[in-house]
N, C-alpha and C positions, 0 to 999 in steps of 0.2 A: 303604619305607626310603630315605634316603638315607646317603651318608656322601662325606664333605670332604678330602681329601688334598692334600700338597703344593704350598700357597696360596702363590704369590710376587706381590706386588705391584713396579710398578716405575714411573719415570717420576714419581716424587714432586717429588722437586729439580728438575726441568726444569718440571715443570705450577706449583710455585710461585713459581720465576722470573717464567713469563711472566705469574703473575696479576699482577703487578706491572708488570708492562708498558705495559698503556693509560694508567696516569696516570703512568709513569714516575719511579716510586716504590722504586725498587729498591734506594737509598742506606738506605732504613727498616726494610729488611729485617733480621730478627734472627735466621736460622736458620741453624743449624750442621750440615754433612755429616763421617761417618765416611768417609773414602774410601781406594783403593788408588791409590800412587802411582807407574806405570808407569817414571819417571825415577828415581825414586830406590828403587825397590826395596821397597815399608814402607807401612806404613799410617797415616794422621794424621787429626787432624781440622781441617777450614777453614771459613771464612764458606762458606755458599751461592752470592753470589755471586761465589767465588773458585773455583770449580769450570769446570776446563779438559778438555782434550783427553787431558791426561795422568792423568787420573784416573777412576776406577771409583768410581760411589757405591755406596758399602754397607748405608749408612745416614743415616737423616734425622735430625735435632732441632729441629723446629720451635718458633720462640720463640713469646712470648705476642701481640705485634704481628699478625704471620705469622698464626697460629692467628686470632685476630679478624678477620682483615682474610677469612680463608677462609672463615669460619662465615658471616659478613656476605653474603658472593657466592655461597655454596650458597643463603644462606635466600634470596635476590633470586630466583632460579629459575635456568632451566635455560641462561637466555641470559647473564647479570651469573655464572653457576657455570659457566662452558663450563671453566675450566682441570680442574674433577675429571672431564671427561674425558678428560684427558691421563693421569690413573692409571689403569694397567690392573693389573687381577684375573686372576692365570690359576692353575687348582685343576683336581685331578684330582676328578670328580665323578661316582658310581655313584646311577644313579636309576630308578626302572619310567618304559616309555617314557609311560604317563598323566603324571608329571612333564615329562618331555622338552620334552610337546608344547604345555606351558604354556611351561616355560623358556622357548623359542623363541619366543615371541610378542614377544621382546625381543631383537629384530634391531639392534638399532643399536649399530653398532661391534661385535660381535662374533664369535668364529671358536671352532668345534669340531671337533676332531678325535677318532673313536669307535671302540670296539669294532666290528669289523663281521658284522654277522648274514649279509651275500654269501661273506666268504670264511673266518667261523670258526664257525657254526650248526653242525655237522657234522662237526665235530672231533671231538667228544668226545661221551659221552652227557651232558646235561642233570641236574641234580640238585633239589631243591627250593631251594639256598642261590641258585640262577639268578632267582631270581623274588621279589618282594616281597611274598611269603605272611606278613603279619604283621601284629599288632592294634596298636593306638594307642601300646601300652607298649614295640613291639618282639621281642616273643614271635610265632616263628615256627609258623603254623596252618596246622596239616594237614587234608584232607577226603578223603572221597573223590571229588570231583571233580577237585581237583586231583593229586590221585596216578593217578588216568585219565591227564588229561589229559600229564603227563610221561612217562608208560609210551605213549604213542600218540605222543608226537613222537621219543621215545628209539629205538621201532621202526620209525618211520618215518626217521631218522637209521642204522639200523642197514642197512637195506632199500637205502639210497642209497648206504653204502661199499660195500656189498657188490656192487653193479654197475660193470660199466668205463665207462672216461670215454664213451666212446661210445655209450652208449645212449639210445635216446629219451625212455624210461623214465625214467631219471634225471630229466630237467628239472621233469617231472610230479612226482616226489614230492620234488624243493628247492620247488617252487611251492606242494603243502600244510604241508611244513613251515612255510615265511614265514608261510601263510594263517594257519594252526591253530597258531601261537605266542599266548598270552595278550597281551595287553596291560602287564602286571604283568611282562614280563620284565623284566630288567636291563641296561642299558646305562651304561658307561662311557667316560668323555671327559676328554679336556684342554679347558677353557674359560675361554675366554677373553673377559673383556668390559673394561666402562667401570665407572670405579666410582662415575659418573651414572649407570649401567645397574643397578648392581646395588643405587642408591638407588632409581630406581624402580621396580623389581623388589620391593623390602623394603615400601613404602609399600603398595603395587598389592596382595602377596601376604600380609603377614603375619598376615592374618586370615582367607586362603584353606581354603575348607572340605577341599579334602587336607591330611591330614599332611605330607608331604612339602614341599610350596609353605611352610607354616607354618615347617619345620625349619631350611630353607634358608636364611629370614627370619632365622630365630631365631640361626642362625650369623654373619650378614653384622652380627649386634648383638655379637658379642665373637669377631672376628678372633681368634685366638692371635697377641701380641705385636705387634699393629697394632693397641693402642686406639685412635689417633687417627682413624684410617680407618675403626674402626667410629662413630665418633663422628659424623664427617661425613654418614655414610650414613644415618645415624638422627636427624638432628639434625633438631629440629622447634621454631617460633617460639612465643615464649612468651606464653603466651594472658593 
């Protein structure tokens, strides 16, 4: 399973500024910002390129110009599209770490901050909702190997509070817990990337034989209220 939380994109209005920069084209620009107006208290909306110091953008409206001229420099590649890495993506993201360790093969530009298995394994006991025990539809499956194997990390978690910090003990069974954790556990993150990154990411995975990798895809195709951004990520030249 995965699931997608609290997606703020930002740096829109500034990455489309400066695509207009190399041919200094920034007079043709057609795109309107929501913004907050620190001087005067209020919120309005201005040209794009009338966005100052004094102002918070809230929101973009990207004209049709604008839009054309951006679609033209993603389809060029990744070197004529460098301004969509100026938009960054950051989503709170629960994944098994088999997910993770795909995610991460997509280092560039980006930062995660996680649940941590060092200081909160052993919190609490383990349940089955901890683990991505579930078939293609999302229907959560039970076995008995799985219901072992959480009754043996739950005791093993049980065995560890119950000793003082000082024992030597202790270290040995935090090290079979890490060990004898499934792969299918769950981890969550703040993540943060590029949203060149999480175009090639879309392209790379959308047809990845995990579900998950597929899901992930399947989301970065309809943002909630950032069609355009799902647009660009997906956007493919017309054969």
């Amino acid at each position: 399973m995965i699931k997608v939380e609290r997606m703020e994109i930002s740096g829109l209005a500034n990455a489309l500024y400066g695509m207009r920069l190399p041919k200094n084209s920034n007079h043709l620009s057609d795109s309107y910002c929501f913004v907050y107006n620190y001087l005067k208290k209020e919120t309005e909306g201005i040209h794009l390129n009338n966005v100052t110091n004094n102002h918070k953008v809230l929101d973009v409206f990207i004209g049709p110009k604008d839009k054309k001229l951006a679609e033209n420099l993603v389809l060029a590649g990744t070197d004529h599209g460098k301004w969509f890495r100026q938009v960054q993506l950051s989503f709170l993201l629960t994944a098994p770490m088999t997910a993770w360790w795909d995610i991460d093969t997509y280092k560039v530009a980006t930062v995660k901050n996680s649940s941590s298995r060092m200081h909160k394994i052993t919190s609490r006991p383990l349940t089955i909702n901890d683990f991505s025990y579930d078939d293609k539809d999302g229907k959560t499956i039970s076995n008995p190997f799985r219901d072992v194997t959480i009754l043996h990390l739950n005791n093993l978690i049980a065995r560890y509070n119950s000793l003082p910090n000082d024992s030597e003990e202790k270290e040995n069974i935090f090290r079979q817990i890490i060990q004898d954790l499934p792969q299918s556990f769950n981890f969550t993150s703040i993540y943060t990337c590029s949203a060149q990154t999480a175009r090639a990411f879309y392209f790379a995975r959308r047809n990845h034989k995990q579900k998950e990798l597929r899901d992930l895809a399947k989301y970065f195709e309809n943002i909630p209220n950032e069609e355009l951004i799902s647009e660009l990520i997906t956007l493919e030249a017309e054969k």
